[in-house]
Structures are given as C-alpha cells and as structure tokens.
C-alpha positions as CSV (number, residue, x, y, z in Angstrom):
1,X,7.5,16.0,13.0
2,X,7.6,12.6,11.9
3,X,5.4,10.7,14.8
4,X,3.0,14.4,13.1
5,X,3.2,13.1,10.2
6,X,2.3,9.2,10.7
7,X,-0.8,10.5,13.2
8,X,-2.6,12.6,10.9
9,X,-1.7,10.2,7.6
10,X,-3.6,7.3,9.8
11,X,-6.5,9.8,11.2
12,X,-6.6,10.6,7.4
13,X,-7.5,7.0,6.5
14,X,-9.3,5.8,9.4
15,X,-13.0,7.0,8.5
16,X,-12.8,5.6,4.6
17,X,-11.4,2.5,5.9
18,X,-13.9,1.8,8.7
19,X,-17.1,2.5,5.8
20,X,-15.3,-0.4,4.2
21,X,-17.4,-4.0,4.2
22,X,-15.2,-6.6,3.4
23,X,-11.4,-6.9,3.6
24,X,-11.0,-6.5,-0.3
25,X,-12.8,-3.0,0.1
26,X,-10.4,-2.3,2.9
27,X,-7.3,-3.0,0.3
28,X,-9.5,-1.2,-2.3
29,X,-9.8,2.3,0.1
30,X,-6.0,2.0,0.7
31,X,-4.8,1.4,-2.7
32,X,-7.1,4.2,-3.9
33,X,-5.8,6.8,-1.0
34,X,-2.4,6.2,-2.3
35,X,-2.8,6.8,-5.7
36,X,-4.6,10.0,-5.2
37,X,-2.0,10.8,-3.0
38,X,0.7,9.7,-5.6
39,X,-0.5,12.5,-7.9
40,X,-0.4,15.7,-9.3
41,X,0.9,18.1,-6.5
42,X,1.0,16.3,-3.8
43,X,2.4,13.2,-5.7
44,X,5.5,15.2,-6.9
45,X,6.1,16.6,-2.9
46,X,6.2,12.6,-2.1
47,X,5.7,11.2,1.1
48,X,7.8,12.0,4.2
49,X,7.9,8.1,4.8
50,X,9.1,7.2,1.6
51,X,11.1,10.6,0.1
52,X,12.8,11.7,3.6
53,X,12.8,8.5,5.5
54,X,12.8,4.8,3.9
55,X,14.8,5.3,1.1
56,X,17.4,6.7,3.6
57,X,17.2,4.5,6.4
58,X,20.3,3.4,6.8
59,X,21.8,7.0,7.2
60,X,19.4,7.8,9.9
61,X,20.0,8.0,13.7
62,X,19.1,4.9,15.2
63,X,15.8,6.2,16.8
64,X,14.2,7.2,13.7
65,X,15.1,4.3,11.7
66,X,13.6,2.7,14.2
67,X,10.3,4.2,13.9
68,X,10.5,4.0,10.0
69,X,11.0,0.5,10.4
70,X,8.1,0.4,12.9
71,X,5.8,2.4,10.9
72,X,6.6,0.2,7.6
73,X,5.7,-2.6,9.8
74,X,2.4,-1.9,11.4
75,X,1.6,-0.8,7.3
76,X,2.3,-4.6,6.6
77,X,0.2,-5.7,9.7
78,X,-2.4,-3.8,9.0
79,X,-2.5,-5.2,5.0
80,X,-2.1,-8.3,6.1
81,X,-5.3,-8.2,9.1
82,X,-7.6,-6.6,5.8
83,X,-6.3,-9.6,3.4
84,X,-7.2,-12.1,6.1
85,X,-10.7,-10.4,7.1
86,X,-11.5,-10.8,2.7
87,X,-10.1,-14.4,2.7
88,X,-13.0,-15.2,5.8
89,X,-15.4,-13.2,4.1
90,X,-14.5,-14.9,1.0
91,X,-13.7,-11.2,-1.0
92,X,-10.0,-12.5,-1.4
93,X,-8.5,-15.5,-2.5
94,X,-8.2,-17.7,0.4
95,X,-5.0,-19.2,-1.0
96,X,-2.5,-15.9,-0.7
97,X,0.0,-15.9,2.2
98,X,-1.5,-12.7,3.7
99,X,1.8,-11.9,5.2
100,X,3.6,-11.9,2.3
101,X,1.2,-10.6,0.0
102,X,0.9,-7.5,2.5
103,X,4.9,-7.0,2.3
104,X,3.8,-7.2,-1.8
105,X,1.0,-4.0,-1.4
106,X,3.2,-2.1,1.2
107,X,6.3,-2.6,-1.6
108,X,4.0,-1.2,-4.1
109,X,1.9,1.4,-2.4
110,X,5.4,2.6,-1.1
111,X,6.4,2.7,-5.3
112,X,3.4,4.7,-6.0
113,X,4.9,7.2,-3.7
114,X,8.0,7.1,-5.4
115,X,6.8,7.4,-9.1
116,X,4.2,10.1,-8.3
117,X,7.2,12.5,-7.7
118,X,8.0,12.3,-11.4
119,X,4.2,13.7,-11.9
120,X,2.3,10.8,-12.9
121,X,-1.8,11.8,-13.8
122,X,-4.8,10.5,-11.6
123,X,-5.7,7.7,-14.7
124,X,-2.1,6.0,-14.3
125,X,-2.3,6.1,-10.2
126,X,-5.8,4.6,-10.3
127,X,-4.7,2.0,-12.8
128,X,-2.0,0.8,-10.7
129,X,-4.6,0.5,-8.1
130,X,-6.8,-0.9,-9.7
131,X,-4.4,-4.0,-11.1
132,X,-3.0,-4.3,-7.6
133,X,-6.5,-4.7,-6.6
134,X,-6.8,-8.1,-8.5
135,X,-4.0,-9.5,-6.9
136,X,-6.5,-10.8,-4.0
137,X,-8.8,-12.3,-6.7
138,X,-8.8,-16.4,-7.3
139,X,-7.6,-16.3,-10.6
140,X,-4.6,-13.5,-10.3
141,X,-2.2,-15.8,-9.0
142,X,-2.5,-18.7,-11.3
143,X,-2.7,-15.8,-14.5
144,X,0.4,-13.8,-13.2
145,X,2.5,-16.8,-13.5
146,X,1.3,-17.9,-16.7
147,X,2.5,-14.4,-17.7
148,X,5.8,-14.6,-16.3
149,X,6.5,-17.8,-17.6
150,X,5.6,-16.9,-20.8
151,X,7.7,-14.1,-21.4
C-alpha cells in the first residue's frame, strides 16, 4: 500500500513539474500541489506519509521506517536538485545551502500536511506557499533575520 501510495503521489506531480522552466517554478508547482492537497477534504484525511507514517516512525517495523525515511529523503533530493537548477538559472538566490534549504521546504510542506487536517481553506494553504516561495529570493534571507532579530 504504501510503495501505492508514493508511486501514484510522484506520477501525480511529474507532468506539472516537468511544464516547469526554471527551478523556482519547480518549488512553485510543488509548494502549490501541497497546499491544495493540505485542504478542504483531502487536507483533513492527511497524507499517508505524514498522518500514518512519519510522525510514527519510530513505532514502525524496521522495513517501513526504512522506506519512510527513504521517501523523506529522495523529497529533500529532489528540493534540493530544483533549488540548484534556479540558483544556475539565476531564479533563486545563489547564496542558500540547497541542502539545507530543501530539509527547510520538505519540513514545511510536510507541516502543511499536518495543519490541513484541522481544515484549513485554499487562501491560508496558498499563502503559506506563497511566503515559502520567497525563501529562494535574494532579499528573503537577509529580511527573515532582520525579523527575528527584532522581535
């Protein structure tokens, strides 16, 4: 069920993500899939990943922890290959540690699974995505630090 699951979410996203130009656009496609999917109906039955498997991996056989852990890291992998492809095409900053900046979008595209059970609306989703989104710009970095620092 769960290798199911992972092969039709990934057939799901494949087209929208290959119509994508630069790597920014690639982020852009996958932050938007998860917030539509982190709303209304299918936001409050969750994610199989996150709801029935992450959040519980250490209570897991071996074997399928395994392949949550797996699956959590080809996500980051596959972040991290669309925020390098924007930093050569110059759609993200160039700056960003890709790797860690993917573990940053997988954290919170993995959230907006989580809080979509508690039956957020489309706007909220799509907001999220949308200030995720400008984490890959220039100025985000220097402005989200100014704003932590601050408060």
């Amino acid at each position: 069920m769960f290798e199911r699951y992972l092969s039709k979410r990934r057939q799901e996203t494949r087209e929208p993500q290959a119509l994508a130009v630069t790597g920014r656009d690639k982020v852009a496609v996958l932050l938007q899939d998860y917030a539509t999917l982190s709303q209304g109906v299918e936001g409050i039955r969750g994610c199989l990943l996150v709801a029935g498997s992450a959040t519980q991996v250490c209570a897991l056989e071996a074997v399928l922890a395994r392949r949550v852990r797996q699956a959590l890291d080809a996500n980051q992998i596959r972040i991290a290959v669309f925020i390098r492809t924007g930093q050569e095409d110059g759609s993200v900053d160039p700056g960003l540690n890709a790797k860690h900046t993917a573990l940053l979008m997988l954290a919170l595209l993995q959230g907006m699974r989580v809080v979509g059970k508690a039956g957020r609306q489309r706007e909220e989703m799509m907001a999220i995505a949308a200030l995720a989104l400008r984490l890959l710009d220039r100025h985000a970095v220097a402005a989200a630090t100014t704003a932590f620092c601050s408060e």
